[in-house]
C-alpha positions as CSV (number, residue, x, y, z in Angstrom):
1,X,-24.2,-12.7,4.1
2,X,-21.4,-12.2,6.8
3,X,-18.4,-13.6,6.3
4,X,-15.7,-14.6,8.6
5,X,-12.0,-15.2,8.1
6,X,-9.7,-17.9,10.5
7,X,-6.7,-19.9,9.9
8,X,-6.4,-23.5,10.4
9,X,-4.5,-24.4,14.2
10,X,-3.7,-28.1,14.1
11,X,-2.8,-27.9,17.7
12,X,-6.7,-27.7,18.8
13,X,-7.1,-30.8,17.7
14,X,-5.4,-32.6,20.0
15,X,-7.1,-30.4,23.2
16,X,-10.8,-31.0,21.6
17,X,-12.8,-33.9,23.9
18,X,-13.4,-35.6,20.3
19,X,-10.0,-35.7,19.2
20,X,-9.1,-37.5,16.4
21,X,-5.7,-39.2,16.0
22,X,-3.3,-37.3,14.2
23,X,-2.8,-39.7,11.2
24,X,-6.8,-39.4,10.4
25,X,-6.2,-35.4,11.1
26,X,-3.7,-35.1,8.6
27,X,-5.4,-37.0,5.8
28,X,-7.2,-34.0,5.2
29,X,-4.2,-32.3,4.3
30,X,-5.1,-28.3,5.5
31,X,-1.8,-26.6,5.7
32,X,-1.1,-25.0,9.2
33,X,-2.0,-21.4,9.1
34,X,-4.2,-22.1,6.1
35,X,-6.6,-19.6,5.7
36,X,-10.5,-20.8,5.9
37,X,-13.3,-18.3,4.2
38,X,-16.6,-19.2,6.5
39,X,-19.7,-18.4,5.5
40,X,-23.0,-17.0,7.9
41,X,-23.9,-20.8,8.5
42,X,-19.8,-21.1,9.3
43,X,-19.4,-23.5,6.4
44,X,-16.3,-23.1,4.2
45,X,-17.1,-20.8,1.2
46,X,-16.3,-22.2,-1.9
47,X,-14.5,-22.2,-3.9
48,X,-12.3,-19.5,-2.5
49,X,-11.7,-21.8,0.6
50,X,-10.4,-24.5,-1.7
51,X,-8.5,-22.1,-4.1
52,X,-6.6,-20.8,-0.9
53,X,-6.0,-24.9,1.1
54,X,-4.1,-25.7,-1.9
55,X,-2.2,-22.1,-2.6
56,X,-0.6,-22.4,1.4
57,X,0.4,-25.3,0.5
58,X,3.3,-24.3,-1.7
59,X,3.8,-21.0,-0.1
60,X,5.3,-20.1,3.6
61,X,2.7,-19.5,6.4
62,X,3.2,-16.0,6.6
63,X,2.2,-15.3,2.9
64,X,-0.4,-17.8,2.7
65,X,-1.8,-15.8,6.2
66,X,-1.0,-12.6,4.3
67,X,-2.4,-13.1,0.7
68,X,-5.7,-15.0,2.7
69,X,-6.6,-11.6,4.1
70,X,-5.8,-10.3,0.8
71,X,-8.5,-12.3,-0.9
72,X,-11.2,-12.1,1.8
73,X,-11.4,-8.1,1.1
74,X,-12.1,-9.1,-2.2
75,X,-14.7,-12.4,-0.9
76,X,-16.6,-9.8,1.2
77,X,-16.5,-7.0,-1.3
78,X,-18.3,-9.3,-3.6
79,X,-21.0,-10.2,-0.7
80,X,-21.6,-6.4,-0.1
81,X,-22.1,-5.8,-3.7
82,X,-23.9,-9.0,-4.6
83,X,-21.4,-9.7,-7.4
84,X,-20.5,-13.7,-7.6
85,X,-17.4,-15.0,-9.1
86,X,-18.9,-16.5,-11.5
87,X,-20.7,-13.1,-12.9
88,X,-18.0,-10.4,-11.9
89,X,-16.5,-8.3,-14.8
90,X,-13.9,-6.0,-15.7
91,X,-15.7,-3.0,-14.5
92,X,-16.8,-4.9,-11.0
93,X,-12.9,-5.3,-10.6
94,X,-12.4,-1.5,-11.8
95,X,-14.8,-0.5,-9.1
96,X,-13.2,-3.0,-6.1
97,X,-9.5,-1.3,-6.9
98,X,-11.2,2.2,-6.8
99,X,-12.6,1.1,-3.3
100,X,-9.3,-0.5,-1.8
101,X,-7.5,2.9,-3.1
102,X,-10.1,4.7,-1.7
103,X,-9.6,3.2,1.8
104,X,-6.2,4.7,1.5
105,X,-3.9,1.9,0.1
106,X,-0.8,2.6,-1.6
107,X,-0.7,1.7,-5.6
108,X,2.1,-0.2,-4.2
109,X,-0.3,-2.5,-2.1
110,X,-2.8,-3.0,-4.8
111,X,-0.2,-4.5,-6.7
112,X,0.7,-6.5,-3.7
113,X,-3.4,-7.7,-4.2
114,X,-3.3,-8.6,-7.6
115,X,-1.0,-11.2,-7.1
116,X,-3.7,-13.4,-5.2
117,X,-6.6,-11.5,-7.2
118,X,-4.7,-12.9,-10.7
119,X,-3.8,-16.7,-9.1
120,X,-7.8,-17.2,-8.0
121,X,-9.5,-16.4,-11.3
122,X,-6.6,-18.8,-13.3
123,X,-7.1,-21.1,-10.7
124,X,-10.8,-21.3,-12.0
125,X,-10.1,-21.7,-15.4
126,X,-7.6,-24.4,-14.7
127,X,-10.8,-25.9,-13.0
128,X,-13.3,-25.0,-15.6
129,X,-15.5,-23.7,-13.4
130,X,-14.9,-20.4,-15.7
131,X,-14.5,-20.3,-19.4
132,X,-11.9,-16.8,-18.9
133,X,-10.6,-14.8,-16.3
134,X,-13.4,-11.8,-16.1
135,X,-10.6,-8.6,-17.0
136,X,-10.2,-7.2,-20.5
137,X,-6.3,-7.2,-21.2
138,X,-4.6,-4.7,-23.2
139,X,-0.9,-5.3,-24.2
140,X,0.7,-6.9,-21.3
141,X,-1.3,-5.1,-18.7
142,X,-5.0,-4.9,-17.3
143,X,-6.6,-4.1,-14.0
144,X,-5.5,-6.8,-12.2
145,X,-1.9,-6.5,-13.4
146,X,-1.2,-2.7,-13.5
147,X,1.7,-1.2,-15.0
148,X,5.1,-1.3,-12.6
149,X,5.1,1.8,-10.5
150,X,8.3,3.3,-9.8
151,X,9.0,2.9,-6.3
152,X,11.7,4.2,-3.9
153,X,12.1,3.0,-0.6
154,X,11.9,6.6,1.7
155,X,14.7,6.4,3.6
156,X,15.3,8.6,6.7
157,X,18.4,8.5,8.6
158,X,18.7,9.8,12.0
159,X,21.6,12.1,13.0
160,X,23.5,11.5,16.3
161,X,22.0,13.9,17.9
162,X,18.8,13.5,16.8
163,X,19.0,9.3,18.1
164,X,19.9,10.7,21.5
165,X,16.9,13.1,21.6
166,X,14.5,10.4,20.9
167,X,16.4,7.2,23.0
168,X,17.0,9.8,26.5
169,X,14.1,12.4,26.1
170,X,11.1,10.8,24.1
171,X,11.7,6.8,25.6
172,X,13.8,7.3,28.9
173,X,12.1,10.0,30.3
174,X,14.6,11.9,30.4
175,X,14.4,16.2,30.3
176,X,16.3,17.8,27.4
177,X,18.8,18.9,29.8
178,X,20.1,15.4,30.8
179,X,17.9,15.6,33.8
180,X,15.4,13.0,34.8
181,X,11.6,13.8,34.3
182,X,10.4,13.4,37.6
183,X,6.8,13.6,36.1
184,X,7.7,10.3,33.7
185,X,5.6,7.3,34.2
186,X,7.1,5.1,31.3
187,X,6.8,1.6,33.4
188,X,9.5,-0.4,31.2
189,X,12.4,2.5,30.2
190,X,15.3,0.1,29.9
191,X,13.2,-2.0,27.9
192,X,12.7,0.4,25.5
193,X,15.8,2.1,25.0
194,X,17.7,-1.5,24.9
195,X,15.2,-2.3,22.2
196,X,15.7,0.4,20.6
197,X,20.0,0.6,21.1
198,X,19.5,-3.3,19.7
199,X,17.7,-2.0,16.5
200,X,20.1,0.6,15.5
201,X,23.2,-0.8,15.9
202,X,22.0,-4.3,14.0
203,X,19.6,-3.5,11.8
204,X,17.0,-5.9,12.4
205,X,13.1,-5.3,11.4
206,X,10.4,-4.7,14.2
207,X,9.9,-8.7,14.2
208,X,13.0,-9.6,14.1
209,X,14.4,-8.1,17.6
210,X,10.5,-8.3,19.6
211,X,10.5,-12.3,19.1
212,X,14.0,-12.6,19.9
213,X,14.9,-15.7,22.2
214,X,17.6,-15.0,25.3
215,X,19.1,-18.1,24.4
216,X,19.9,-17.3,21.0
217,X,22.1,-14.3,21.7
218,X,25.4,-16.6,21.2
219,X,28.0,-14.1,23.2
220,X,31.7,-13.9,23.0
221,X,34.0,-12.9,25.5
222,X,34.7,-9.1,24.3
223,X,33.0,-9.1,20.7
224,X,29.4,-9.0,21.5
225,X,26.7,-12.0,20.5
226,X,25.9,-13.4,17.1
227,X,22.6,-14.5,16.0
228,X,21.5,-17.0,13.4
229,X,17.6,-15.8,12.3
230,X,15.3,-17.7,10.0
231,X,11.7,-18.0,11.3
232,X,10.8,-14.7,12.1
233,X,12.9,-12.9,8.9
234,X,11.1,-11.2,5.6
235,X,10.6,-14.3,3.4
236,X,11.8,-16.6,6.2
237,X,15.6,-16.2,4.3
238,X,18.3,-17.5,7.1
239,X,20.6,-15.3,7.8
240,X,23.9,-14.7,10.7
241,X,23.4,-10.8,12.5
242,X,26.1,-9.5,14.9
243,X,25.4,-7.3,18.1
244,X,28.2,-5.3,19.1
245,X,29.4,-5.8,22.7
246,X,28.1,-2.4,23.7
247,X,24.3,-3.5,23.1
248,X,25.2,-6.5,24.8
249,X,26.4,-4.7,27.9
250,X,22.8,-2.7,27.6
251,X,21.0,-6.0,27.0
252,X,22.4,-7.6,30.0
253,X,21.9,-4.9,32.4
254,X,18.2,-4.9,31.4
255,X,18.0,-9.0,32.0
256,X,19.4,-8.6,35.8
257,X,17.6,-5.5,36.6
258,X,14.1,-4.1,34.9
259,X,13.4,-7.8,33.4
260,X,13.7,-9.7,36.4
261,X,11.1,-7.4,38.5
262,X,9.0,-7.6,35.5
263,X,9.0,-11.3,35.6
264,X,8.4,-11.5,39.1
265,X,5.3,-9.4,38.6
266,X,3.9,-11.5,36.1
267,X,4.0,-14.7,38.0
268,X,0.2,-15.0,38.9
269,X,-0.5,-14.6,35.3
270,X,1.8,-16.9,33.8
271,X,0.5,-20.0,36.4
272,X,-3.2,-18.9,35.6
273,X,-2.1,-19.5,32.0
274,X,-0.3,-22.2,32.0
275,X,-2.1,-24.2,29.9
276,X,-1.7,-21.7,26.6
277,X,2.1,-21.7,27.2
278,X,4.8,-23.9,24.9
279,X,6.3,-25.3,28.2
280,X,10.8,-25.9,27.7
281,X,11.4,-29.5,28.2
282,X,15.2,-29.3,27.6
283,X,17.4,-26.8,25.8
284,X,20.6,-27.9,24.5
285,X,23.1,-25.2,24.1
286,X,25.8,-27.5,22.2
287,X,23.1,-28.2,19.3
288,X,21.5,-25.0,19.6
289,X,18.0,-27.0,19.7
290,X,15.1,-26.5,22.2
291,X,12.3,-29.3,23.4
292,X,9.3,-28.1,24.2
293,X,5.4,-29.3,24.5
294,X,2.9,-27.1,23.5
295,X,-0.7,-28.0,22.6
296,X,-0.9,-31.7,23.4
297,X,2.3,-31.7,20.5
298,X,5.9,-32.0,21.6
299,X,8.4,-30.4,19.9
300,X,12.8,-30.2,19.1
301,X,14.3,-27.2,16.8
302,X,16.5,-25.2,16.1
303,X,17.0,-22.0,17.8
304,X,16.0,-20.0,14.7
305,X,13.5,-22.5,13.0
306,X,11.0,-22.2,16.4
307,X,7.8,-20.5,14.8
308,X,6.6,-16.8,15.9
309,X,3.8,-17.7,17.6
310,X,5.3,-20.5,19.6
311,X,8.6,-18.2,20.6
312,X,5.6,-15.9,22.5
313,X,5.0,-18.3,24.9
314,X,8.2,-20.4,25.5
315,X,8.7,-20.7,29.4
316,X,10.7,-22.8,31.2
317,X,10.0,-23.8,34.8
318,X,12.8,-23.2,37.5
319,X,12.9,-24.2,41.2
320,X,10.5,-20.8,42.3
321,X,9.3,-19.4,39.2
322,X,8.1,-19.6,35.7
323,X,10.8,-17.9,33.2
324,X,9.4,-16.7,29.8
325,X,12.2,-17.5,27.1
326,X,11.3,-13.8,25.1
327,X,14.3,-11.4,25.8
328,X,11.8,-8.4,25.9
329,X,9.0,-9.0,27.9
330,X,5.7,-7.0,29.0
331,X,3.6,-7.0,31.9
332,X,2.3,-10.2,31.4
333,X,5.8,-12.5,30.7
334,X,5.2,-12.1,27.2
335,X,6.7,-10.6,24.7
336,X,4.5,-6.8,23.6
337,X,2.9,-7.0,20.1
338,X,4.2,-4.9,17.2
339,X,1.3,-2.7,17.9
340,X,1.9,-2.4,21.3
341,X,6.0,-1.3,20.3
342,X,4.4,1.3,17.4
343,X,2.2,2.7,20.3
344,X,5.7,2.9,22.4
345,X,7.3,4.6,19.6
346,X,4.6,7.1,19.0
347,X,4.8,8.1,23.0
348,X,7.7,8.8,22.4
349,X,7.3,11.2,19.9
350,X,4.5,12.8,21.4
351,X,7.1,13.3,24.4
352,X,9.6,15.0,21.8
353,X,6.7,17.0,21.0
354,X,6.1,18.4,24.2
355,X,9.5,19.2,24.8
356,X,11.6,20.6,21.6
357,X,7.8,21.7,19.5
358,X,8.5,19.0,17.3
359,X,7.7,15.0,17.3
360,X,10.7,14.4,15.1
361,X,13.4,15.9,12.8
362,X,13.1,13.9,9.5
363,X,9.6,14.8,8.1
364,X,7.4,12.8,10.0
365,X,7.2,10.7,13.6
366,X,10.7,8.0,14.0
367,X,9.0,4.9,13.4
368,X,11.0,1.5,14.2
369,X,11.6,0.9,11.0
370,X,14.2,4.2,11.2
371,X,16.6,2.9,13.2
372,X,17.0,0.4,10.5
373,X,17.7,2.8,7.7
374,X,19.8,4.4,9.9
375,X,22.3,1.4,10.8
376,X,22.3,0.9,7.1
377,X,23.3,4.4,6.0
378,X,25.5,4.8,9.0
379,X,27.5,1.2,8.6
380,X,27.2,1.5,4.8
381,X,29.2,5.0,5.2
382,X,32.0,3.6,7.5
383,X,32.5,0.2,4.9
384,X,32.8,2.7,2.3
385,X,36.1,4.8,3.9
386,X,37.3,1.5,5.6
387,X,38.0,0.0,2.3
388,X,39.2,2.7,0.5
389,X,41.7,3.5,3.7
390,X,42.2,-0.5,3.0
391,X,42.9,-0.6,-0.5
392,X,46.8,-0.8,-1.4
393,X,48.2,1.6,-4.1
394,X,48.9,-0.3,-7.3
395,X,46.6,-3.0,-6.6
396,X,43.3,-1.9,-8.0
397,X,42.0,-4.5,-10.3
398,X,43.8,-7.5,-8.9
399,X,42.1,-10.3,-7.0
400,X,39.5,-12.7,-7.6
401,X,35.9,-12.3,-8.1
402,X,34.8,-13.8,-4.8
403,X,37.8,-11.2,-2.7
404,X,35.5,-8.8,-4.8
405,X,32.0,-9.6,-3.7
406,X,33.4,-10.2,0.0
407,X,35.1,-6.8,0.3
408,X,32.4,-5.1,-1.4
409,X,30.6,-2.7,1.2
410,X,27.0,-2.7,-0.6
411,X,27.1,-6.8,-0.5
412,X,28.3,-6.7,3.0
413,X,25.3,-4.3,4.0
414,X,22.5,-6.3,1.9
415,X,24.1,-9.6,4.2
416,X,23.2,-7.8,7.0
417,X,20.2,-6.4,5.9
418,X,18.7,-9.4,4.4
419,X,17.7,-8.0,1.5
420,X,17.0,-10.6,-1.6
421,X,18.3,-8.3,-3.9
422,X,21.5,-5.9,-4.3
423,X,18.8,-3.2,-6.2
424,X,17.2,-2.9,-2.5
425,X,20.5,-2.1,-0.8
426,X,21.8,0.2,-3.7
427,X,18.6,2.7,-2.4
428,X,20.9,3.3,0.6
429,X,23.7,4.3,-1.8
430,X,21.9,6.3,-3.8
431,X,20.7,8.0,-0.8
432,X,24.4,9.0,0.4
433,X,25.1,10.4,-2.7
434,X,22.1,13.1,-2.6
435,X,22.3,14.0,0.8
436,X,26.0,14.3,1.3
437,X,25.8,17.5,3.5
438,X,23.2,15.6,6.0
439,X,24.8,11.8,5.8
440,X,28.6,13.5,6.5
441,X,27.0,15.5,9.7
442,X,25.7,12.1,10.8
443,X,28.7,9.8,10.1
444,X,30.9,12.5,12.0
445,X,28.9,12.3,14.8
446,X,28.0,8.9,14.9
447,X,32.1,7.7,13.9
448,X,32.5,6.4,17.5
449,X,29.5,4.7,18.6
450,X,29.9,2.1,15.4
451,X,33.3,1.6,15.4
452,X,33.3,-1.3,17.2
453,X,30.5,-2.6,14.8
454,X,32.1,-1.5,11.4
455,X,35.9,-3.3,12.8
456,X,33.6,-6.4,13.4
457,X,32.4,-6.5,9.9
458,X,36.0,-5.8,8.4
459,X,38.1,-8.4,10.5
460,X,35.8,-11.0,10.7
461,X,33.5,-10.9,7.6
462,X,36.0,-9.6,5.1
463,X,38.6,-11.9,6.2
464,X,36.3,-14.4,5.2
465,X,33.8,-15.4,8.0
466,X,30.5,-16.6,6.7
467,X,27.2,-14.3,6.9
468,X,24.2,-15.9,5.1
């Protein structure tokens, strides 16, 4: 039996010739994004289908999508091995974590699978459609809940010199000289380096800066942009991030120039698309709130609260063109995939490669996820000696608890960060202090092009602005 896995779209139901009114539609009461198990005659297989309706209900639509992929591994594992739920046993779940580990999963993202793998088989007891959950506990732990693996977070900080090597030789095309590959056929270069320059000096995750809106960079004359980001964060946890005024120079320069050919280009796409596109109705800048019809479904929200697969395909129609809302943009108007950025990333490297006989400096390929860890290490550093250059003699231990938590470097990072918890962020410290030699090389290099950055977070979040 072949199964299939899809996610419920309520938007197809208004575009369907039988459409059904949206009151009758909802009755039914599938989640958005709910995930849907089909079975070879495409019926909904039960009663994992069930199991998952009523889990997305309580959880965001990113983990339901996420832990519904978790579970179909496990629904077609079963079919391949003709084990049912209703007969599978400790050793049948011994032999399905031997296979996922053997397909080269971390211990780290089994656990991750247990979490779904545990809820279904309670859920069936709750149900009695099972008289106990199929694993053999011992003590607190079994196969399905493993004992806690240590885990550290690797975290590789680039150097100065090594962010200029991969920004000007392995994504602008540049030679290792400072002289421009003539030979370089990299079609979207100050894409990429702004991209990238807008990752390092924020700290924002791969999702976070590919699905930004233009609209929501809120800029100040002189101090850069602020954005508010909810929808497209880790855990969907609101939070403010600042962009210094030097990115923002980049960022513009990349709108008026390589973005505007770009959008030209894409013109005869976008119209022959035009129906699959969330078309702007209004967008009004004093409420921070967009109108916009997508679907058959109008919508109004808030700048941040505008769902990631909607913010793909936000245009607005002007006098002689169609204007895709995405700040980066590929050939098409739209805004390039996380795949398609890992792919950009790895070109890179291979560039590097050619050039210096090495694709990176810090162990393996620079990864987007790099120039996270190093805004984190880098700012964490400069927070560090600003408040200790800060501090007044005779004063230590004075001050209330809240002047405490403001001023305190590691809660100003994990703000920024959006990490849930301080243990996340203290990784970073922990990482200064065993690679002092290597972290001082790059804070001396990298002192100037994060000043403006670290004065930012010292004048306006330690004098008591507000960063969720």
């Amino acid at each position: 039996m072949s199964l299939q896995l899809y996610f419920a779209d309520h938007s197809l139901i208004a575009e369907h010739e039988c459409a059904i009114s949206d009151e009758l539609a909802t009755t039914h009461k599938v989640p958005a994004g709910c995930p849907i198990i089909l079975d070879e005659q495409f019926w909904p297989l039960q009663p994992w289908t069930e199991f998952l309706r009523r889990y997305s209900r309580n959880v965001a639509a990113n983990t339901a999508r996420a832990y519904g992929r978790d579970l179909f591994q496990v629904a077609r594992y079963f079919v391949s091995k003709t084990i049912t739920w209703q007969t599978v046993t400790n050793d049948d779940l011994s032999d399905y974590r031997d296979y996922r580990l053997g397909q080269g999963i971390s211990h780290r993202t089994w656990q991750r699978e247990t979490v779904i793998l545990r809820a279904f088989f309670n859920y069936l007891v709750e149900q009695g459609l099972l008289s106990k959950t199929p694993w053999q506990q011992i003590g607190r732990y079994s196969v399905v809940k493993p004992r806690p693996i240590s885990y550290e977070m690797d975290v590789r900080a680039l150097t100065h010199d090594q962010w200029k090597q991969f920004k000007n030789v392995g994504l602008g095309g540049q030679l290792p000289d400072g002289l421009m590959d003539m030979s370089f056929r990299g079609r979207s270069v100050q894409r990429d380096t702004t991209a990238a320059e807008l990752a390092i000096t924020t700290g924002l995750r791969l999702q976070e800066w590919r699905t930004l809106l233009q609209v929501e960079l809120i800029q100040t004359d002189g101090e850069g942009a602020s954005v508010v980001l909810e929808s497209t964060t880790k855990g969907q946890h609101r939070r403010t991030i600042y962009i210094p005024s030097k990115t923002t120079d980049d960022i513009n320069l990349y709108v008026n120039t390589e973005r505007k050919r770009v959008v030209r280009n894409a013109q005869k796409w976008l119209s022959r698309h035009s129906e699959g596109l969330a078309l702007v109705n209004n967008i009004e800048q004093n409420t921070g709130k967009i109108s916009y019809a997508y679907r058959g479904r109008s919508y109004r929200k808030q700048y941040f609260q505008i769902p990631i697969q909607h913010r793909a395909v936000l245009v607005e129609h002007r006098d002689s063109h169609i204007e895709p809302l995405s700040l980066f943009v590929g050939t098409t108007g739209k805004p390039p995939s996380q795949r398609s950025w890992h792919n950009t990333f790895a070109q890179a490297n291979r560039r590097l490669q050619h050039f210096t006989g090495t694709s990176h400096y810090t162990g393996r390929p620079i990864s987007p996820h790099d120039l996270r860890h190093t805004f984190a290490v880098v700012l964490l550093q400069h927070l560090q000696l600003r408040a200790l250059q800060n501090s007044r003699p005779g004063r230590a231990g004075h001050g209330t608890l809240s002047e405490h938590i403001i001023s305190n470097p590691l809660l100003t990072v994990q703000r920024l960060l959006g990490h849930a918890s301080p243990a996340t962020t203290m990784i970073y410290l922990r990482y200064l202090e065993e690679a002092d030699a290597l972290i001082q090389r790059a804070f001396d290099a990298w002192g100037d092009p994060l000043k403006d950055y670290s004065d930012y977070v010292i004048d306006h979040i330690l004098a008591g602005g507000n960063q969720n």
